[in-house]
N, C-alpha and C positions, 0 to 999 in steps of 0.2 A: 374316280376314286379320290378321297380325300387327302390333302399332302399331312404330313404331321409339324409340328411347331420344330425348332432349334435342335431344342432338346430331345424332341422325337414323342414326349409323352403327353402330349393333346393333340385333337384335329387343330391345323391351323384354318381359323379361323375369320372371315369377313362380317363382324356384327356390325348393321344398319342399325341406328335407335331413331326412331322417325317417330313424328304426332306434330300436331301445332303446337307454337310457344305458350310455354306455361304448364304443361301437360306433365313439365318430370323429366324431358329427355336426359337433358345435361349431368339430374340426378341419379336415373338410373345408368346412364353411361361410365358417372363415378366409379358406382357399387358394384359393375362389372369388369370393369378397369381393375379395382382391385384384387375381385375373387378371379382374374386371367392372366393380372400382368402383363395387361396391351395398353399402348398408348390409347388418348381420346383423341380425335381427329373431328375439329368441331366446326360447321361451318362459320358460322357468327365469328371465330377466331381466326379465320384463315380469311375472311373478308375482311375485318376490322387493318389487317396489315395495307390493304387498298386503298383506304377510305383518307388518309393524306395526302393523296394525290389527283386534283381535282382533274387533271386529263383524264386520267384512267375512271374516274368515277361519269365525266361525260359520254365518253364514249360506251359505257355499258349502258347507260342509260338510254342508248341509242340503239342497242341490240337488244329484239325482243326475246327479255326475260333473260337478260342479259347478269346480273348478278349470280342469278342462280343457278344458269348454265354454268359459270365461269367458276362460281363457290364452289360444284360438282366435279367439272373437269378437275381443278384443284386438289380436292379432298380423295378423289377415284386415285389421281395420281399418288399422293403421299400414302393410299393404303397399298397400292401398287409395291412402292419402294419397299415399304414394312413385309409387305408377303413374302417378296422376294429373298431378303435378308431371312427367312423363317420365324419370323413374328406374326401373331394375329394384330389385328386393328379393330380398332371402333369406331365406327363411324355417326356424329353428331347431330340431325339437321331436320329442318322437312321436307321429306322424300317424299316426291309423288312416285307416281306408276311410270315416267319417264329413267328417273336417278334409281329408285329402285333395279328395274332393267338393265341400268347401267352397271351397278354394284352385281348385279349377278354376273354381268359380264365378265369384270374385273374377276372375280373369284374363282368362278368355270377356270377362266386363260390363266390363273396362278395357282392350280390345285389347291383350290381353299375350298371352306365350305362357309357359305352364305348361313347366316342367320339375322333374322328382321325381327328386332322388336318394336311394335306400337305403344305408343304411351295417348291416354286420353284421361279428359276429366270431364265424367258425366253431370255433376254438379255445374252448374253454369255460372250462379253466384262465385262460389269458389275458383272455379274457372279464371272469372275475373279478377275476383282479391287476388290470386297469384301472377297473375299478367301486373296490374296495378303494383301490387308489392317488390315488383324484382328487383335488383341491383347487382347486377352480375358482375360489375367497374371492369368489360373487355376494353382495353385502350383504344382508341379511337373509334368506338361502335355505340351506338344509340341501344335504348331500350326500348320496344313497340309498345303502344298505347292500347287498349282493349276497342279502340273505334278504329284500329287496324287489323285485331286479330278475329273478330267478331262476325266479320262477314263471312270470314275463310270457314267458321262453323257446318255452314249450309253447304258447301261445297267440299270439305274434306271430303276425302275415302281413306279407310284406313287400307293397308298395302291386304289383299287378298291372302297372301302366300305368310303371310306374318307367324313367328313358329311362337312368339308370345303375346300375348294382347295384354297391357296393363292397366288401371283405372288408378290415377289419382286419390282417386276417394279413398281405395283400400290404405289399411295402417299400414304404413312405412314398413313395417318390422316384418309383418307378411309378404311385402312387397320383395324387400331382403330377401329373405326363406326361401321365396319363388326363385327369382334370380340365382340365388346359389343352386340350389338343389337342382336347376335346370342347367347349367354349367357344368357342376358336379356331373352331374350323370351323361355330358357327350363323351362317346366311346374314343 
């Protein structure tokens, strides 16, 4: 059974927003942040606080797949906290089929209810210009180059269980609509 938020009048909530960089995550995490009144809980920003301190950035280095385990543990944690207080959360990042698992985990053990949304862009050009174009200014955090995120194409899987799938390409304003209206209607 699902637990209810604070206030009692929404499911509390664990939304996953997952795809590769460039795809919209952070955007659509915004647009639902708002229409929920959950924090965003993103990983590039929970990393970025690491990345001055060059032991710490060796040593991950050193464990395989070592960032993103540790961005995950991380981000699982702080939605953890939020659940528990009776907040939903959002969570920011690219979740494979490991993290995804994970966040179900977290949700089941906090009577929450898991929600994954996919973001992609079928457009590949476009794709790029949005990789190319970004400027996000996270403090201490680099931005990826498209001869970084390119290869990740061929090997993506979008999460199976994902309750929204969204495209890039579609207009923003639709994009919106979608989002809300799917929001709007959990019981």
């Amino acid at each position: 059974m699902d637990g209810r938020d604070i206030q009692g009048s929404r499911p509390l909530l664990l939304i996953l927003v997952t795809g590769l960089p460039g795809t919209g995550k952070s955007s659509v995490a915004s647009v639902i942040a708002t229409e929920i009144g959950a924090p965003v809980l993103a990983h590039d920003w929970a990393m970025s606080g690491l990345r001055p301190y060059p032991e710490i950035q060796a040593a991950l280095g050193e464990i395989e797949l070592g960032h993103r385990v540790v961005g995950w543990s991380i981000l699982t944690a702080l939605a953890r906290s939020q659940l528990r207080l009776g907040y939903s959360a959002i969570l920011d990042g690219v979740a494979r089929a490991p993290q995804v698992a994970q966040c179900a985990a977290v949700a089941a053990s906090e009577s929450a209810r898991l929600v994954v949304v996919s973001t992609r862009c079928s457009d590949r050009q476009l794709h790029q210009s949005r990789v190319e174009g970004r400027e996000r200014e996270i403090p201490n955090w680099y931005e990826l180059t498209w001869d970084r995120v390119e290869p990740a194409l061929d090997t993506w899987a979008e999460p199976e269980q994902a309750d929204l799938r969204l495209d890039s390409t579609d207009p923003w304003d639709e994009t919106r609509a979608r989002l809300a209206a799917y929001f709007s209607s959990l019981p």
